[in-house]
N, C-alpha and C positions, 0 to 999 in steps of 0.2 A: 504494500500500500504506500510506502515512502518513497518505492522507485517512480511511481503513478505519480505521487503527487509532487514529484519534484521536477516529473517529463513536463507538468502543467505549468508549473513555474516560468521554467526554463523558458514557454510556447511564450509565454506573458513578460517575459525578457525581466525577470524580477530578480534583484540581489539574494541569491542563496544564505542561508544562515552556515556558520562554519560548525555549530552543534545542535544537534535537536535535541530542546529542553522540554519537557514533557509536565504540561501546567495545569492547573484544576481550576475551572472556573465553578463558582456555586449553580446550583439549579436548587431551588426552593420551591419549588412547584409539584413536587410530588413525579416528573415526567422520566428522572432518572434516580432509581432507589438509590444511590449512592449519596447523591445530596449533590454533586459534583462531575463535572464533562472531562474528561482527558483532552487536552489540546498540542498542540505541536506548530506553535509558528517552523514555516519552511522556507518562504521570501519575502523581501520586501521589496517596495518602489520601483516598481516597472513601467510601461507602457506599451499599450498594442496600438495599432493603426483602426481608427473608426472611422468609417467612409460611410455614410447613411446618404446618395445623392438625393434621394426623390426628399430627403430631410433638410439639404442644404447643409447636411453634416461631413468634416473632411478636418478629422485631428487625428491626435492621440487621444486614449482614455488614459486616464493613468491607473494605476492599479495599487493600493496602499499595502495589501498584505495577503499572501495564502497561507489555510495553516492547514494541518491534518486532522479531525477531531471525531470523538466516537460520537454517533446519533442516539437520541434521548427517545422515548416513548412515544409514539402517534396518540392524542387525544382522540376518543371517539365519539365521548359525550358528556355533557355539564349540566344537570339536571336537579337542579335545587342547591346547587353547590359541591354534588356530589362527583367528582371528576372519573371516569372510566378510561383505562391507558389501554394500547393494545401495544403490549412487547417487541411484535415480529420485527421493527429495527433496531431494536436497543442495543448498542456496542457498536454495529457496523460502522464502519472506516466512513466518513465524508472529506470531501474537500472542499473549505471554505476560502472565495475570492472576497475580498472588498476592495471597492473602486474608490476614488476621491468624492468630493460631492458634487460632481462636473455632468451631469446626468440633470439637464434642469426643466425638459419638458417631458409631459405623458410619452408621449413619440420614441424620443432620447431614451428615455428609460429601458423600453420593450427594447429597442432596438441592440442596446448595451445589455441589456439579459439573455438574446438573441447569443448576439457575440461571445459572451462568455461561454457560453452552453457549446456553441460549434465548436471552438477550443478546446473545449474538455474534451470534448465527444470527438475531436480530430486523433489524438489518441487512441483510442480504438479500445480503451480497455474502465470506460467508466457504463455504470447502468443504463438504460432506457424505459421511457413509458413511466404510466402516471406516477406522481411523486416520487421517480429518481433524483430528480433538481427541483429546489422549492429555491424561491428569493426571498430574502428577506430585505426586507424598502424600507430604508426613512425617509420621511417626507416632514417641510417645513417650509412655512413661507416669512416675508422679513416680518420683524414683531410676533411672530409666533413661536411654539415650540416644536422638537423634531419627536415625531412621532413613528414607531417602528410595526410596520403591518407584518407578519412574519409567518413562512411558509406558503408562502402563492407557489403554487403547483404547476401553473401555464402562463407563458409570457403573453398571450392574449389576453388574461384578466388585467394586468399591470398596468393600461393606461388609466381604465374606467376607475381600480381602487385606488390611485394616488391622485388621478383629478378628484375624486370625493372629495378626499382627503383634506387635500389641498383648499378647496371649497369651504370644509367644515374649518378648518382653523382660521379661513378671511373671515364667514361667517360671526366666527368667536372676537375677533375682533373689530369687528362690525357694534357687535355686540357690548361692549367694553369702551370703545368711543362714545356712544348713544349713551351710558352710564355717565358716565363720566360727563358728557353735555349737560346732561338733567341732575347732577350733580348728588348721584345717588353713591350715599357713603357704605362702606363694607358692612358696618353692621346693620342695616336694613335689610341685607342680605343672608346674614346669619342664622338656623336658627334653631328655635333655642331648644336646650338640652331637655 
């Protein structure tokens, strides 16, 4: 799985690490009984060629880090609070890309998950079909916060959920201007215990 994920690297022209450190990140969600993800940064800071014409797109992407990391539990359902996991990926090897935040329309978006996905899969040696690649998207717009949608399964849902997105947080502060006009103070907002 180290040689895989370091062919991907390589494809993404990204600085090798000289040792693989092998990191825990917390999961507190109940998705991994251990409590904790095995991870493995493998490169950092590269860049691939993005050519999107019909987009008007003709860069680099850059690409901030790939690492190696075991996959957590599939949710299958949340029903009063009650969370149901199903196991069948738990441990298995992924490879995780993150790009810079240079990805600024719906468009751009699919298009650079697109990208990434033919990379891996030029290789010849990662999965295929539903939920082998899931994205995970922040989105945020200026005066807003970055909000992380996590596991989209197909890059044709990608534009419609980060335009929401995107929408709901102008929305929010849409919202919060007009407060603030009318000059409505937080504790009118509060309430009470």
């Amino acid at each position: 799985k180290v040689r895989k994920a370091i062919e991907i690297a390589e494809l993404c022209h990204l600085n090798l690490v000289s040792e693989l450190h092998v990191m825990r990140k917390q999961y507190l969600d109940g998705s991994i009984p251990t409590g904790f993800q095995r991870t493995a940064m493998v490169g950092l800071a590269g860049t691939v060629p993005f050519r999107v014409p019909e987009l008007g797109v003709d860069r680099e992407l850059s690409i901030r880090q790939l690492s190696l990391e075991e996959d957590s539990c599939r949710e299958v359902s949340d029903v009063g609070h009650r969370i149901t996991f199903r196991t069948d990926r738990l441990g298995m090897p992924l490879t995780e890309m993150v790009t810079e935040p240079e990805l600024l329309t719906p468009l751009e978006l699919q298009a650079g998950g697109r990208l990434l996905a033919r990379i891996a899969r030029s290789t010849g040696k990662v999965l295929r079909g539903p939920g082998a690649a899931r994205q995970d998207v922040n989105v945020s717009v200026a005066g807003g916060r970055r909000v992380e949608i996590k596991g989209v399964h197909h890059h044709r849902n990608l534009p419609l959920l980060v335009h929401t997105e995107a929408f709901r947080q102008l929305n929010l502060l849409r919202i919060r201007t007009e407060l603030e006009r009318r000059a409505v103070k937080k504790e009118a907002l509060t309430i009470p215990a």
